[in-house]
N, CA and C atoms as a LAMMPS dump frame, in Angstrom:
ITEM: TIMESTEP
0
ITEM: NUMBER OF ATOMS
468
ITEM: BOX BOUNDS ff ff ff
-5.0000000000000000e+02 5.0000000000000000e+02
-5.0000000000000000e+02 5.0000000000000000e+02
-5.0000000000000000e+02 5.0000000000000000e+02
ITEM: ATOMS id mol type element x y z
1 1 1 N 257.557 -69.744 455.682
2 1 2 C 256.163 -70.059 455.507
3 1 3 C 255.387 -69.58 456.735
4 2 1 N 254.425 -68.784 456.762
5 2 2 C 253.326 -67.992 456.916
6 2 3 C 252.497 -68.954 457.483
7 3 1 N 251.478 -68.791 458.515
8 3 2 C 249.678 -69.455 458.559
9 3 3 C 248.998 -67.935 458.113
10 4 1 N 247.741 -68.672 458.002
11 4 2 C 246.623 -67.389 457.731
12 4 3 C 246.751 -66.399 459.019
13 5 1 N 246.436 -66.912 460.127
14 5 2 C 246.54 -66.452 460.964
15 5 3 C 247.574 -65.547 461.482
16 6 1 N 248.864 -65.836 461.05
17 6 2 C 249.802 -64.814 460.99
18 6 3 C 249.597 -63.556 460.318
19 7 1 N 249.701 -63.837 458.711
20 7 2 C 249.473 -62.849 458.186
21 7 3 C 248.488 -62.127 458.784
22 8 1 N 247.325 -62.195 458.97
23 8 2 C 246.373 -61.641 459.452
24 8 3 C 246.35 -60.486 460.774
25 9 1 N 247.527 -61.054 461.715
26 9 2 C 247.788 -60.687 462.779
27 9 3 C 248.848 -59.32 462.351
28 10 1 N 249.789 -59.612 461.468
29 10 2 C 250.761 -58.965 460.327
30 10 3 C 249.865 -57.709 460.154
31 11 1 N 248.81 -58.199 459.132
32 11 2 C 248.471 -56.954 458.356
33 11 3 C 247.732 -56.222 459.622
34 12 1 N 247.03 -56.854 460.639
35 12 2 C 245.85 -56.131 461.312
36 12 3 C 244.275 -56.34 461.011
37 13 1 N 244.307 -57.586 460.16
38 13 2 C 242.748 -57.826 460.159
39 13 3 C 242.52 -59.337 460.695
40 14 1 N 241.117 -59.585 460.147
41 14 2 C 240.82 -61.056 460.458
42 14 3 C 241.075 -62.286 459.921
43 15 1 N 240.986 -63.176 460.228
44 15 2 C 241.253 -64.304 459.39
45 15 3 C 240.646 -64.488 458.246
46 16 1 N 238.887 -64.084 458.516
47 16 2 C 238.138 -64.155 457.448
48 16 3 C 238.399 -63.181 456.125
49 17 1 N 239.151 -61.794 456.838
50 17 2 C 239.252 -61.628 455.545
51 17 3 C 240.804 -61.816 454.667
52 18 1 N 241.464 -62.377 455.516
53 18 2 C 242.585 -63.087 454.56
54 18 3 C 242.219 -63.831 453.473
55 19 1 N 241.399 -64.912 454.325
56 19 2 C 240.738 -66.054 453.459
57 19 3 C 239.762 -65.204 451.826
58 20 1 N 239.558 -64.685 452.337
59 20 2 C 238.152 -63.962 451.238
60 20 3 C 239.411 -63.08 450.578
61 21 1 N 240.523 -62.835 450.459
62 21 2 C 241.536 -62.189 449.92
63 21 3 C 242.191 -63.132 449.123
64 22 1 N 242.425 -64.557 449.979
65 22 2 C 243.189 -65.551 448.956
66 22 3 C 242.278 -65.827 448.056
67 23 1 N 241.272 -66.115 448.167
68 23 2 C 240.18 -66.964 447.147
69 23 3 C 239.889 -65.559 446.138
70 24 1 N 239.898 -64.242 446.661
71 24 2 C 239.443 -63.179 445.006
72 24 3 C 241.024 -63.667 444.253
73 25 1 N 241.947 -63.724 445.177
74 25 2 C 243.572 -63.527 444.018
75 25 3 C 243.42 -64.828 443.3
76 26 1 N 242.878 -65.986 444.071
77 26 2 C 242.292 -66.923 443.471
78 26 3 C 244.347 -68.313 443.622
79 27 1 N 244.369 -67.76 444.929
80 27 2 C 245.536 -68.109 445.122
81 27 3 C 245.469 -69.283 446.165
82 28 1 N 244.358 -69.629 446.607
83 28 2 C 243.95 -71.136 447.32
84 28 3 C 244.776 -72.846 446.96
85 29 1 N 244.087 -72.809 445.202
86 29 2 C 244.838 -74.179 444.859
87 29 3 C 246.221 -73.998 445.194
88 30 1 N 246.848 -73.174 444.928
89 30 2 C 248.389 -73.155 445.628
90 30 3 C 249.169 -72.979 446.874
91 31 1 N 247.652 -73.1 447.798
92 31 2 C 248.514 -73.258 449.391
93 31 3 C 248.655 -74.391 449.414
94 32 1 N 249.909 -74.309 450.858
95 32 2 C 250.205 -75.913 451.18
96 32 3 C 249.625 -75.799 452.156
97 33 1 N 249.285 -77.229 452.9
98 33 2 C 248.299 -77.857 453.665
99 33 3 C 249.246 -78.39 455.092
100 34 1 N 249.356 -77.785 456.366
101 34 2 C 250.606 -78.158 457.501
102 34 3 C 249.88 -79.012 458.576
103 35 1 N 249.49 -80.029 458.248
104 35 2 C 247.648 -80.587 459.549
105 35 3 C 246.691 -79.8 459.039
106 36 1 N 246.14 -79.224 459.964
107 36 2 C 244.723 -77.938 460.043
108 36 3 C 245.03 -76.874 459.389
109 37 1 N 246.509 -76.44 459.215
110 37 2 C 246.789 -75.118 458.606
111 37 3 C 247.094 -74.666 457.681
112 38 1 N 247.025 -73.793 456.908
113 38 2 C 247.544 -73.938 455.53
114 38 3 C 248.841 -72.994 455.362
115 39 1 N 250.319 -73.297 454.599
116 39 2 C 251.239 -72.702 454.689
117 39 3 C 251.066 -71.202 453.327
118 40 1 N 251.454 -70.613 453.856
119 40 2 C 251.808 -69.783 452.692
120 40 3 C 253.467 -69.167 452.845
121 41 1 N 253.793 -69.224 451.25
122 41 2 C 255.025 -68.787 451.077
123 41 3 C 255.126 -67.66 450.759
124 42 1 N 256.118 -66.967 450.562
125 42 2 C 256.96 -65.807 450.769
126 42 3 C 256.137 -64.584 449.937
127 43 1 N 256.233 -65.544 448.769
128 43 2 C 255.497 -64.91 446.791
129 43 3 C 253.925 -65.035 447.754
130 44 1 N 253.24 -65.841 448.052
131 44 2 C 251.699 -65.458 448.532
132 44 3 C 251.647 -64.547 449.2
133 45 1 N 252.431 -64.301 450.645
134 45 2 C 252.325 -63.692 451.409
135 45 3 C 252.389 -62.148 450.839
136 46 1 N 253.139 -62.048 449.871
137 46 2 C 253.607 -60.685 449.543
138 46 3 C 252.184 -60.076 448.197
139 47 1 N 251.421 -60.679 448.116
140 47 2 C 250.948 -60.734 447.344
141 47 3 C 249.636 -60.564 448.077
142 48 1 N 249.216 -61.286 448.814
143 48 2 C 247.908 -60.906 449.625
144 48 3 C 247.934 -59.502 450.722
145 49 1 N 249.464 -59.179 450.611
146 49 2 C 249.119 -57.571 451.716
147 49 3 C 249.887 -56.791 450.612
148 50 1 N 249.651 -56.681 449.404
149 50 2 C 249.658 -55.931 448.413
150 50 3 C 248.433 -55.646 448.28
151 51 1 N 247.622 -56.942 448.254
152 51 2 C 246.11 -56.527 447.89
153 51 3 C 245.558 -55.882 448.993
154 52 1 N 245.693 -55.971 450.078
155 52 2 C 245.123 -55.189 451.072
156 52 3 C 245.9 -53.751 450.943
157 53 1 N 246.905 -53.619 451.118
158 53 2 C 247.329 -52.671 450.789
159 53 3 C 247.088 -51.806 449.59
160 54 1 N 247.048 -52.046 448.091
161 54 2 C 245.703 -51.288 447.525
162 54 3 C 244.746 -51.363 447.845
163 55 1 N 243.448 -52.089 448.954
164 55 2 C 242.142 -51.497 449.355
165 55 3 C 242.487 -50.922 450.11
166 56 1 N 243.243 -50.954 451.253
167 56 2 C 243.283 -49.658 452.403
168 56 3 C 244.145 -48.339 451.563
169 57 1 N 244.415 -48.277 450.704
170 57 2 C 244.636 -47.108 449.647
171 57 3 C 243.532 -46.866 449.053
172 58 1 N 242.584 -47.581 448.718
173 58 2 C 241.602 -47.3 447.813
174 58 3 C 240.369 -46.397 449.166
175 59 1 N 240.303 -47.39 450.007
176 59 2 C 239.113 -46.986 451.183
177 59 3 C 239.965 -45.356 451.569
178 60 1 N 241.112 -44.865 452.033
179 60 2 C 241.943 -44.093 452.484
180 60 3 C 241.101 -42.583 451.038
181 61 1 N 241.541 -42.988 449.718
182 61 2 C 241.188 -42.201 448.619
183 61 3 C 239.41 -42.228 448.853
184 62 1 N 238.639 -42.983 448.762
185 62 2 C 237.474 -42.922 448.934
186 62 3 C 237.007 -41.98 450.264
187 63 1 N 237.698 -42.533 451.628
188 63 2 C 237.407 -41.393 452.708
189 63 3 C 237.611 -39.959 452.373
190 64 1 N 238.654 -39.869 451.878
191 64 2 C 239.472 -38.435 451.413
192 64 3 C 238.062 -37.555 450.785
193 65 1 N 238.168 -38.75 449.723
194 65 2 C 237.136 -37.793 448.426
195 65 3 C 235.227 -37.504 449.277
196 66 1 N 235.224 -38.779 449.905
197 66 2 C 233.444 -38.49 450.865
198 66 3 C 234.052 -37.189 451.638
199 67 1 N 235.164 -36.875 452.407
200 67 2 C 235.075 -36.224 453.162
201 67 3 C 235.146 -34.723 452.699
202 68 1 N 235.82 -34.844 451.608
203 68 2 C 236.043 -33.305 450.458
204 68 3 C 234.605 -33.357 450.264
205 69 1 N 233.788 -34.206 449.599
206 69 2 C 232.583 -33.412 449.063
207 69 3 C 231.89 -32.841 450.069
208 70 1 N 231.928 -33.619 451.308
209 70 2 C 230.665 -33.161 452.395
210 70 3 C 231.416 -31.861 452.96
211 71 1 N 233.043 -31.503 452.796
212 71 2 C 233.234 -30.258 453.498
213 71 3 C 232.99 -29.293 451.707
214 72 1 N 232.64 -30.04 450.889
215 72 2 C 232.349 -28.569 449.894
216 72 3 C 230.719 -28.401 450.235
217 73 1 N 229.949 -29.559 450.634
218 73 2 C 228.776 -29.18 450.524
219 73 3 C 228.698 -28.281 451.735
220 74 1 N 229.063 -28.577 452.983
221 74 2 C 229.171 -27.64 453.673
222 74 3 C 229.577 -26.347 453.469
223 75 1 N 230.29 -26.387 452.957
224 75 2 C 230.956 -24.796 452.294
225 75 3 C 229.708 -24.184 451.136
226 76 1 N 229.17 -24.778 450.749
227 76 2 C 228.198 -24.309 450.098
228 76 3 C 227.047 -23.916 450.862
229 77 1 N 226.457 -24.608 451.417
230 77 2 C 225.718 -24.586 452.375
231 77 3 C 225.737 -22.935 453.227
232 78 1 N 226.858 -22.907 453.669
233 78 2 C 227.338 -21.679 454.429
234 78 3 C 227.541 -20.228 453.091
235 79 1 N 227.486 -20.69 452.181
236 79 2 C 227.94 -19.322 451.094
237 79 3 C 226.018 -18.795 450.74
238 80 1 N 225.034 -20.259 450.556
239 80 2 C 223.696 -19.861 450.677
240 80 3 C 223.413 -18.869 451.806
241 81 1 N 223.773 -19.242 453.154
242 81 2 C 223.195 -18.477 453.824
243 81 3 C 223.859 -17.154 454.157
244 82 1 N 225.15 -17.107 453.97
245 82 2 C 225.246 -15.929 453.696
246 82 3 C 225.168 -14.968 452.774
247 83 1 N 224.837 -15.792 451.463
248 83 2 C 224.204 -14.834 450.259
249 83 3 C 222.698 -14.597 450.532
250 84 1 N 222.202 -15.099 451.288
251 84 2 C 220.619 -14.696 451.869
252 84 3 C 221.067 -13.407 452.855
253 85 1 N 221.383 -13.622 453.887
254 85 2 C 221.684 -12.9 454.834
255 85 3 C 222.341 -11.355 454.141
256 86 1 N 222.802 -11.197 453.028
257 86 2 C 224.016 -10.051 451.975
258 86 3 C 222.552 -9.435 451.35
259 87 1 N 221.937 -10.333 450.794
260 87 2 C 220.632 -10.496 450.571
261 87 3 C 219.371 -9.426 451.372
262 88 1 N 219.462 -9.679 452.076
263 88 2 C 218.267 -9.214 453.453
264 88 3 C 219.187 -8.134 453.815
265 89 1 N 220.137 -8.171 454.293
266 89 2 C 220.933 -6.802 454.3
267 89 3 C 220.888 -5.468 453.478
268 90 1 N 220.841 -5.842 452.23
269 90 2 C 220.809 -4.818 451.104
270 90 3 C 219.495 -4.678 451.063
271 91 1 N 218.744 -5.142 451.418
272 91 2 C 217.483 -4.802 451.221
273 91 3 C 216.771 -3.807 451.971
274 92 1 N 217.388 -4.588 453.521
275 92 2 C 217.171 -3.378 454.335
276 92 3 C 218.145 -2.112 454.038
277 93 1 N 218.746 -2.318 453.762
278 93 2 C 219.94 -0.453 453.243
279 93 3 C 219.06 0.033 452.15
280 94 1 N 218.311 -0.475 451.51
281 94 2 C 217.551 -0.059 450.303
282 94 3 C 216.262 0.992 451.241
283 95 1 N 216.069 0.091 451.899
284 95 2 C 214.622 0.762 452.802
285 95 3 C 215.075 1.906 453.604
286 96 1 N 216.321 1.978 454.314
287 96 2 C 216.773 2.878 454.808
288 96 3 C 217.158 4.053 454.531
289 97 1 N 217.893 4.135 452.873
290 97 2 C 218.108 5.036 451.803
291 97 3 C 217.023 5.3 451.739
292 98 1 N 215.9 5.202 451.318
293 98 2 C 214.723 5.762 451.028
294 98 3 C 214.308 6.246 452.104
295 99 1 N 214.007 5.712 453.074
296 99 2 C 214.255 6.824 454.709
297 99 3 C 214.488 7.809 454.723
298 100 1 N 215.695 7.832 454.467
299 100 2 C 216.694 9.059 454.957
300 100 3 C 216.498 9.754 453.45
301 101 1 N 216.311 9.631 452.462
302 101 2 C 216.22 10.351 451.56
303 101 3 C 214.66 11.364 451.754
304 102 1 N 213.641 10.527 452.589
305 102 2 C 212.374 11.216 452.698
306 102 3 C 212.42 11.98 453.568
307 103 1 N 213.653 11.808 454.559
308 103 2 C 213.524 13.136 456.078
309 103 3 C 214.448 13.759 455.312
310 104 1 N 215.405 13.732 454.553
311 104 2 C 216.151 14.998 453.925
312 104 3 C 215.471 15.569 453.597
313 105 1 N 214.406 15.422 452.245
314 105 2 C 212.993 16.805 452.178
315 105 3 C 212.292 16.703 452.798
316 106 1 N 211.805 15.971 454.066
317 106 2 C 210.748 16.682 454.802
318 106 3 C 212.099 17.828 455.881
319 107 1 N 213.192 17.687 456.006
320 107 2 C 214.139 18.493 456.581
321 107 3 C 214.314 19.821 456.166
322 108 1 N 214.534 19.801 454.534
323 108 2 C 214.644 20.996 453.697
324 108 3 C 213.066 21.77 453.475
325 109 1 N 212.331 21.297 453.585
326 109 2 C 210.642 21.797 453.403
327 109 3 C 210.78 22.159 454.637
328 110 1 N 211.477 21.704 456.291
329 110 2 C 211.054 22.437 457.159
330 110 3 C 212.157 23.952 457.598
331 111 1 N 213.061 23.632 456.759
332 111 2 C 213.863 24.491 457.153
333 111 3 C 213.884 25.981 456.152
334 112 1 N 213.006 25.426 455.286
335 112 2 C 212.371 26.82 454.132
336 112 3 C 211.383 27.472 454.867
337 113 1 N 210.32 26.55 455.406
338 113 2 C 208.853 27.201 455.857
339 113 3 C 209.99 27.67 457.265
340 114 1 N 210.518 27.237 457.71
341 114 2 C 211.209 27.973 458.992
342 114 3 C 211.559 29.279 458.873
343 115 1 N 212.663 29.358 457.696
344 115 2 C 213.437 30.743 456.636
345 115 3 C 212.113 32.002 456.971
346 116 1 N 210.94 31.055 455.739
347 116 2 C 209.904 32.115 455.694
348 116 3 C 209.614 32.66 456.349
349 117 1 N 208.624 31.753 457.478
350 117 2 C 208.687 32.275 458.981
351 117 3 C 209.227 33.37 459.488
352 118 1 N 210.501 33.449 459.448
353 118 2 C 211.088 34.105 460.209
354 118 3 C 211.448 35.424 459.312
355 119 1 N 211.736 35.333 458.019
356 119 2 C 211.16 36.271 457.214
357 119 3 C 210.39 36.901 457.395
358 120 1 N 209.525 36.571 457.709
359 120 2 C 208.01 37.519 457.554
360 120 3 C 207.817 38.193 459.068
361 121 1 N 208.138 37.28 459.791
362 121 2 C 208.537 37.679 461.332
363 121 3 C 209.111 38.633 461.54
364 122 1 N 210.259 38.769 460.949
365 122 2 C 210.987 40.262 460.513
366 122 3 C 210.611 40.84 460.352
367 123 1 N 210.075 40.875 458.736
368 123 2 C 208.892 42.128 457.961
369 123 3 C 207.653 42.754 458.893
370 124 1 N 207.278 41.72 459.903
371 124 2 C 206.168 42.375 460.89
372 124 3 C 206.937 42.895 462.079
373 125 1 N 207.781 42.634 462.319
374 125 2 C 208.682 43.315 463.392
375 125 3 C 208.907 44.564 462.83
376 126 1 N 209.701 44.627 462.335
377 126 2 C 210.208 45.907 461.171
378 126 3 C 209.013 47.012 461.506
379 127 1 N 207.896 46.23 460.459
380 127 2 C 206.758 47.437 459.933
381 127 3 C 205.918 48.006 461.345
382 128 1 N 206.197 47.154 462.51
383 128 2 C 205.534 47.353 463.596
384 128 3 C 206.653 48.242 464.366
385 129 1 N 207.853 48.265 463.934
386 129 2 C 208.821 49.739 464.46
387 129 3 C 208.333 50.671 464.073
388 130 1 N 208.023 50.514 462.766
389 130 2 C 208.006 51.873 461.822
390 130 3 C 206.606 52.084 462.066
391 131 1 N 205.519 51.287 462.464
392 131 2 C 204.3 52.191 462.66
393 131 3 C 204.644 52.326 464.455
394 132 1 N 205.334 51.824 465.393
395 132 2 C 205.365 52.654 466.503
396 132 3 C 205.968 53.532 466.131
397 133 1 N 207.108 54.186 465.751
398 133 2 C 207.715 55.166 465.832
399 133 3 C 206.749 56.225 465.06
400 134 1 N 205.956 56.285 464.492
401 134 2 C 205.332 57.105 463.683
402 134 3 C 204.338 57.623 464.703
403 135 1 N 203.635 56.188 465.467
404 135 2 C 202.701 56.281 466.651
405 135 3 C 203.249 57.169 468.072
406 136 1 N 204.377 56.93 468.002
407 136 2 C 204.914 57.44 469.021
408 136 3 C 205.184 59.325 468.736
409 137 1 N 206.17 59.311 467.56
410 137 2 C 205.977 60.509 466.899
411 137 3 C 204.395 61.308 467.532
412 138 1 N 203.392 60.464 466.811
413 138 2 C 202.148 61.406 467.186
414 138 3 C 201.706 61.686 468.588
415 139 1 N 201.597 60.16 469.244
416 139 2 C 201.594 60.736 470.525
417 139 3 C 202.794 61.774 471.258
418 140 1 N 203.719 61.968 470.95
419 140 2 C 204.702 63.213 471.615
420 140 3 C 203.832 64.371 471.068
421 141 1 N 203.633 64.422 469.6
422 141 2 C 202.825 65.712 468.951
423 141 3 C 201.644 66.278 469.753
424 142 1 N 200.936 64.675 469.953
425 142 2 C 199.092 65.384 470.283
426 142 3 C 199.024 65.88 472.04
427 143 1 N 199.762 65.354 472.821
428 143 2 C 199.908 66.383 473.825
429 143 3 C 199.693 67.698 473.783
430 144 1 N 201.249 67.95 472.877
431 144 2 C 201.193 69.364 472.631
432 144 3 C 200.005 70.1 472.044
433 145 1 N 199.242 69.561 471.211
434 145 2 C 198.392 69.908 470.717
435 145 3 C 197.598 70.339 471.051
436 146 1 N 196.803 68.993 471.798
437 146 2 C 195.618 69.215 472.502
438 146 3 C 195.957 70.446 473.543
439 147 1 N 196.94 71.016 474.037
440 147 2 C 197.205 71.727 475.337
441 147 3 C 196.262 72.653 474.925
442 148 1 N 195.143 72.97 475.805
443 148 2 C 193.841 73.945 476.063
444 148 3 C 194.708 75.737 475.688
445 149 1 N 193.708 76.326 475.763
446 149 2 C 193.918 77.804 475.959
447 149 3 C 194.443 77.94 477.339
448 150 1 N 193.882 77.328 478.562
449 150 2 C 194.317 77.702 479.995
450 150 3 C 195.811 77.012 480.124
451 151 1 N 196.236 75.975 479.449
452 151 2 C 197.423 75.869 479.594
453 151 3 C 198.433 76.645 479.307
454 152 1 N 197.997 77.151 478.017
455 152 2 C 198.577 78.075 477.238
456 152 3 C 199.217 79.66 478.392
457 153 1 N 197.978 79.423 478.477
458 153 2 C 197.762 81.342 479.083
459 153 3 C 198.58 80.893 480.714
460 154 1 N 198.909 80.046 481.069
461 154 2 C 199.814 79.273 482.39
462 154 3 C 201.234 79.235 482.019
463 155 1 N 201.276 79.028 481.028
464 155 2 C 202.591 78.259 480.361
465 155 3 C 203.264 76.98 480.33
466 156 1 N 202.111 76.471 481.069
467 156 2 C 202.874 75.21 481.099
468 156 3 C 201.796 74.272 480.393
């Protein structure tokens, strides 16, 4: 035979809530009475840290399950902001593609008018050989040409 106070000391709680444990099992009228104390036997005893023992199973499952939801909400929490962030990312790659897609033809428009350029740069190079050499041609000619009668009649 048991006091409250034992058990109590037993399981790890208070007296009060032994007491508030015997009276839900509703197991009171059947304690014995030792002076001030009340006895409990073997069958009570085993019976009131059963019941505690399913609530500290029950509180144990209840912590478990509060603590799963708040690490899923957290986990959720964290999948929002990185689906924002995946979000804002692609968006900016969107803006950037279009970037780089607008300096590729302003690239190719400069590298045609460049082509031309230099095309035509040619063609005036070229045609400016061919009218010096023609120019030149004449000037070797008009020397000779012009040479007076007194050069003539000199020989030189």
């Amino acid at each position: 035979m048991k006091t409250i106070r034992q058990i109590a000391d037993e399981i790890g709680v208070s007296k009060t809530a032994v007491n508030k444990q015997i009276a839900n099992l509703g197991l009171r009228s059947g304690l014995r009475k030792n002076g001030n104390q009340f006895a409990i036997d073997e069958h009570q005893e085993a019976l009131i840290k059963e019941a505690f023992s399913e609530k500290s199973q029950t509180e144990i499952e209840n912590q478990t399950q509060t603590k799963t939801q708040t690490e899923n909400h957290e986990v959720s929490d964290l999948v929002c902001v990185l689906q924002a962030t995946i979000d804002t990312l692609q968006g900016q790659l969107e803006v950037k593609d279009r970037q780089i897609e607008k300096l590729t033809e302003a690239l190719v428009a400069a590298q045609q008018t460049a082509a031309a350029a230099q095309a035509l740069h040619a063609g005036t190079i070229q045609q400016q050989l061919l009218t010096g050499e023609a120019g030149a041609d004449q000037q070797g000619q008009e020397p000779e040409q012009k040479r007076g009668w007194f050069s003539k009649l000199f020989g030189k």
